[in-house]
VMD Tcl script that draws the C-alpha trace (Angstrom):
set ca {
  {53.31 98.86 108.15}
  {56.98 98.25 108.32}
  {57.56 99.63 104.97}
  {55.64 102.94 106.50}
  {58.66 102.96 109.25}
  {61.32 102.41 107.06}
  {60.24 105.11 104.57}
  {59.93 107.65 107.76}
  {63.29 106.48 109.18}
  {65.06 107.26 106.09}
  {63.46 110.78 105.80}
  {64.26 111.48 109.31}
  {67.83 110.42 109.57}
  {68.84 113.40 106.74}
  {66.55 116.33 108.54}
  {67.81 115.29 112.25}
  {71.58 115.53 110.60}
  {70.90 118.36 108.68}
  {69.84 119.51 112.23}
  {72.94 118.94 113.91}
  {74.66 120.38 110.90}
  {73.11 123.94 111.18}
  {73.35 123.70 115.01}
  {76.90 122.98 114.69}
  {77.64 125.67 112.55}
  {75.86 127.90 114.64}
  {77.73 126.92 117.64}
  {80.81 127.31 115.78}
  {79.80 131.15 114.64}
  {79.43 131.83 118.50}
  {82.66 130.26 119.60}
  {84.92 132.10 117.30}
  {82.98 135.72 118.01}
  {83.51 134.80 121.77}
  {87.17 134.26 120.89}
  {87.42 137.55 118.99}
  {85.54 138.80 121.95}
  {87.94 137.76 124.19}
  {91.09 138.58 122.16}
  {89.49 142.59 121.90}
  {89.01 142.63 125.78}
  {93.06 142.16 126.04}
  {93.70 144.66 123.42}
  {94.29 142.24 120.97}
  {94.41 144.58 117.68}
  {94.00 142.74 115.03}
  {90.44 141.76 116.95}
  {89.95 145.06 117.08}
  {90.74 145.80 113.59}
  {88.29 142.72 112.65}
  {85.61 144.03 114.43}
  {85.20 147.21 113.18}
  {86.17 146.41 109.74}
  {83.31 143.60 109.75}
  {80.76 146.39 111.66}
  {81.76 149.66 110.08}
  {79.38 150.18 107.32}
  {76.23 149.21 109.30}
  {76.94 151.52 111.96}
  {77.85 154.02 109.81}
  {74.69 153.99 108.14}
  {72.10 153.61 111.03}
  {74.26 156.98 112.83}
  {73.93 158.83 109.57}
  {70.00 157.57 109.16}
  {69.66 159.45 112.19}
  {72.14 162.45 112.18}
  {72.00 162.79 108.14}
  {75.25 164.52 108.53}
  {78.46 162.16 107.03}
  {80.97 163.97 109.46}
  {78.94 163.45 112.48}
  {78.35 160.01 111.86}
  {81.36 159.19 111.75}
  {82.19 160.59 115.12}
  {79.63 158.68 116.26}
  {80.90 155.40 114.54}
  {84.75 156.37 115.99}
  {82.80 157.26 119.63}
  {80.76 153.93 119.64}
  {84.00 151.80 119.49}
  {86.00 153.33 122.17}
  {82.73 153.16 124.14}
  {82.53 149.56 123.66}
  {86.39 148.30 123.60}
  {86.20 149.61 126.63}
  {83.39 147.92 128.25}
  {83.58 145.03 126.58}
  {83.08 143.30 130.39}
  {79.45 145.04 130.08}
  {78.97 142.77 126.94}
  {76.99 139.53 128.46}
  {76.72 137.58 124.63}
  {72.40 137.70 124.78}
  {72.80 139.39 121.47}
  {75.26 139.07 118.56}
  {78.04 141.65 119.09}
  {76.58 143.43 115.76}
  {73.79 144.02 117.70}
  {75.47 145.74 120.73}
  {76.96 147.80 118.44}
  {74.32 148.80 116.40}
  {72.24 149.68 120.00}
  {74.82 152.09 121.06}
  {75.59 153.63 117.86}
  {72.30 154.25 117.85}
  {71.79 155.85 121.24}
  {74.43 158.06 120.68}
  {73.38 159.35 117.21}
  {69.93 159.73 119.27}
  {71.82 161.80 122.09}
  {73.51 164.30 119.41}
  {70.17 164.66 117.63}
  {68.31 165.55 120.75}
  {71.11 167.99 121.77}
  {71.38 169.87 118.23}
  {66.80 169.70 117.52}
  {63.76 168.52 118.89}
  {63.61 165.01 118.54}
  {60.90 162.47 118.43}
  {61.68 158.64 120.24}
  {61.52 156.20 117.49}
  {58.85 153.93 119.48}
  {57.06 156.70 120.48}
  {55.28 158.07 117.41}
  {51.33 156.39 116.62}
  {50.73 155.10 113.51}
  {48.26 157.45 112.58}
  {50.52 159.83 113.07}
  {53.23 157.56 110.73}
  {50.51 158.23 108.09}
  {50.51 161.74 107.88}
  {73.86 156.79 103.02}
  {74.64 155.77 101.45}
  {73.56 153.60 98.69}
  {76.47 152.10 95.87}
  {75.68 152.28 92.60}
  {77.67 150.25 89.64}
  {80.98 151.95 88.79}
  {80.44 153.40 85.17}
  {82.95 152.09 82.72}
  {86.14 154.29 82.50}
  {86.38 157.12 79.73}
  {82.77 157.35 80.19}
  {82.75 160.72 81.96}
  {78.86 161.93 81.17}
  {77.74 158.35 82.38}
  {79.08 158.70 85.54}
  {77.94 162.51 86.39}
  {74.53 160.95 85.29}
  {75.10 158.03 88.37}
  {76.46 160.90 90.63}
  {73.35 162.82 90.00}
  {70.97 159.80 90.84}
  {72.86 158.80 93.59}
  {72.88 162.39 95.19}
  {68.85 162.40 94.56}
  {68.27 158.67 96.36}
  {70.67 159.91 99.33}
  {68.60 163.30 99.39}
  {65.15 161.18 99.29}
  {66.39 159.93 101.84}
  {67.78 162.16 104.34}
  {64.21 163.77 103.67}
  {62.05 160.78 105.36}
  {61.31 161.61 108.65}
  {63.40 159.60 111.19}
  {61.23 156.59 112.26}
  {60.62 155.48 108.76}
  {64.59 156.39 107.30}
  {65.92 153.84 110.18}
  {63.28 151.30 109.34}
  {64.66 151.70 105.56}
  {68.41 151.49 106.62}
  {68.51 148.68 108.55}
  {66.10 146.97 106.21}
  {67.12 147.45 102.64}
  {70.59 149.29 102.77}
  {71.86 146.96 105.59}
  {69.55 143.79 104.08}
  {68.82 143.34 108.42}
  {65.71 140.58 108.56}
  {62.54 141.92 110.16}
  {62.57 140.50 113.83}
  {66.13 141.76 113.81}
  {65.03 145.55 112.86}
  {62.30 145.41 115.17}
  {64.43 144.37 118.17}
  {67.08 147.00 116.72}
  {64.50 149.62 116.95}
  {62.50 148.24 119.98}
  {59.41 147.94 117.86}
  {57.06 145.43 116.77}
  {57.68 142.96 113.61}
  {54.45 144.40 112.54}
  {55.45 148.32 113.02}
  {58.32 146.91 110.77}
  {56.48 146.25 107.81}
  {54.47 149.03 107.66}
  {56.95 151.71 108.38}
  {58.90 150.08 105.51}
  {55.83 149.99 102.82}
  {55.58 153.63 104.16}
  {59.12 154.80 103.49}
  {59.16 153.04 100.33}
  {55.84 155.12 98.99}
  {57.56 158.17 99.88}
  {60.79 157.78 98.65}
  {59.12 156.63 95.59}
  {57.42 160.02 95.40}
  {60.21 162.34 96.22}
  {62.67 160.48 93.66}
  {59.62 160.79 91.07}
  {59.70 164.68 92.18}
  {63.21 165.20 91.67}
  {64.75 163.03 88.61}
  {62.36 164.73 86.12}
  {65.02 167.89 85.62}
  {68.36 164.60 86.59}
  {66.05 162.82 83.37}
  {66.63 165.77 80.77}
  {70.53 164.77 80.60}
  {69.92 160.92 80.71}
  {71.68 158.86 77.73}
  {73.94 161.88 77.11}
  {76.11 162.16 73.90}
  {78.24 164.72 74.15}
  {81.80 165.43 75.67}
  {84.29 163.08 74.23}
  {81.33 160.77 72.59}
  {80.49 163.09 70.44}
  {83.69 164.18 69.51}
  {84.60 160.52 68.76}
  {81.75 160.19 66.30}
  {82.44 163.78 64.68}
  {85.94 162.41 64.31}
  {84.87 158.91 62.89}
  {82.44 160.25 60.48}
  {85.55 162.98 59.17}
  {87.78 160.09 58.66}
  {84.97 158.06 56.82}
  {84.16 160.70 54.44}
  {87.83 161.77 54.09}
  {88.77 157.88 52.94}
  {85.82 157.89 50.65}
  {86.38 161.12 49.05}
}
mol new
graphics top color blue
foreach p $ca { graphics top sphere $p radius 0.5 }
foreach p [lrange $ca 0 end-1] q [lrange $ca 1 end] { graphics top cylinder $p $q radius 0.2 }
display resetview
């Protein structure tokens, strides 16, 4: 019986401090964003500068997921900031500042789209109806010329692949895979269910799968290339060889 204790005591004592660890560390997160916080609501610029530099690429992404236009999401990204240094009083902490962002980048991609097409809410759409970028790819090594048209080319297909889901399932895709956001956080981003999540994800996935499938047949034909300077290098190696030989 005592043994019993003593074995639970000693597993307890290293979860409860792993406990406090990860609750300290989360405290610790919050403290220094309030003090960035509270450095940007005096002007404080390298806050500033810290803030967007650590937020610019995810709010770059979800404006252009919506507006699929790089120039207007970038006024949006630029129009977001000044919006929020400058009611940064309005910002209570119930969310992580990313967050904030993210919401009113968001509305005011939403706003230009509604202004420039018919738009559809993102929450708003059935999922019956649901039935019916910028993405990095590894630098090619240099002097390798065709190799990296051939990335260029695959790159501009994804980024068209995408642009072409409809909106509810791109921003599901953006926040999920190109911004790697977890599930409950996409689905409070969006204002939708955990479970809309996942399916609006398996969804966009399917179809991307088919348009990319559509489109890098004809990219395909010029895969592995060898011509350009590779082929010249060869022509020139095999001259030389036969030249020493001969």
């Amino acid at each position: 019986m005592s043994r019993t204790t003593e074995n639970e005591q000693v597993i307890a004592m290293p979860r409860t401090a792993a406990g406090l660890s990860a609750g300290a560390k989360t405290r610790d997160v919050r403290t220094s964003e309030a003090e960035l916080i509270n450095r940007a609501r005096s002007r404080d610029e390298a806050a500033l500068r810290e803030i967007m530099q650590a937020n610019n690429r995810r709010l770059y992404r979800l404006a252009r997921g919506i507006l699929r236009s790089d120039s207007e999401a970038e006024d949006v990204v630029q129009e977001t900031y000044v919006r929020a240094f400058t009611h940064l009083d309005g910002f209570k902490g119930e969310s992580a500042l990313s967050t904030w962002l993210s919401r009113i980048a968001i509305n005011e991609a939403l706003g230009r789209a509604r202004s420039a097409r018919p738009h559809v809410e993102l929450g708003t759409v059935g999922e019956a109806a649901l039935a019916a970028q910028i993405i990095k790819f590894p630098v090619s090594p240099a002097g390798d010329p065709e190799r990296t048209m051939a990335q260029r080319e695959i790159q501009r297909v994804v980024e068209r692949a995408i642009d072409e889901l409809p909106e509810v399932f791109r921003m599901v895709f953006v926040a999920r895979v190109m911004e790697g956001m977890n599930i409950e956080e996409t689905a409070d981003l969006l204002g939708v269910k955990p479970e809309t999540v996942k399916t609006r994800l398996h969804r966009a996935r399917t179809m991307l799968r088919e348009i990319v499938e559509k489109e890098i047949g004809p990219v395909m034909m010029d895969a592995f290339p060898f011509a350009g300077w590779r082929c010249e290098r060869l022509t020139e190696a095999v001259l030389e060889r036969l030249g020493s030989g001969g």
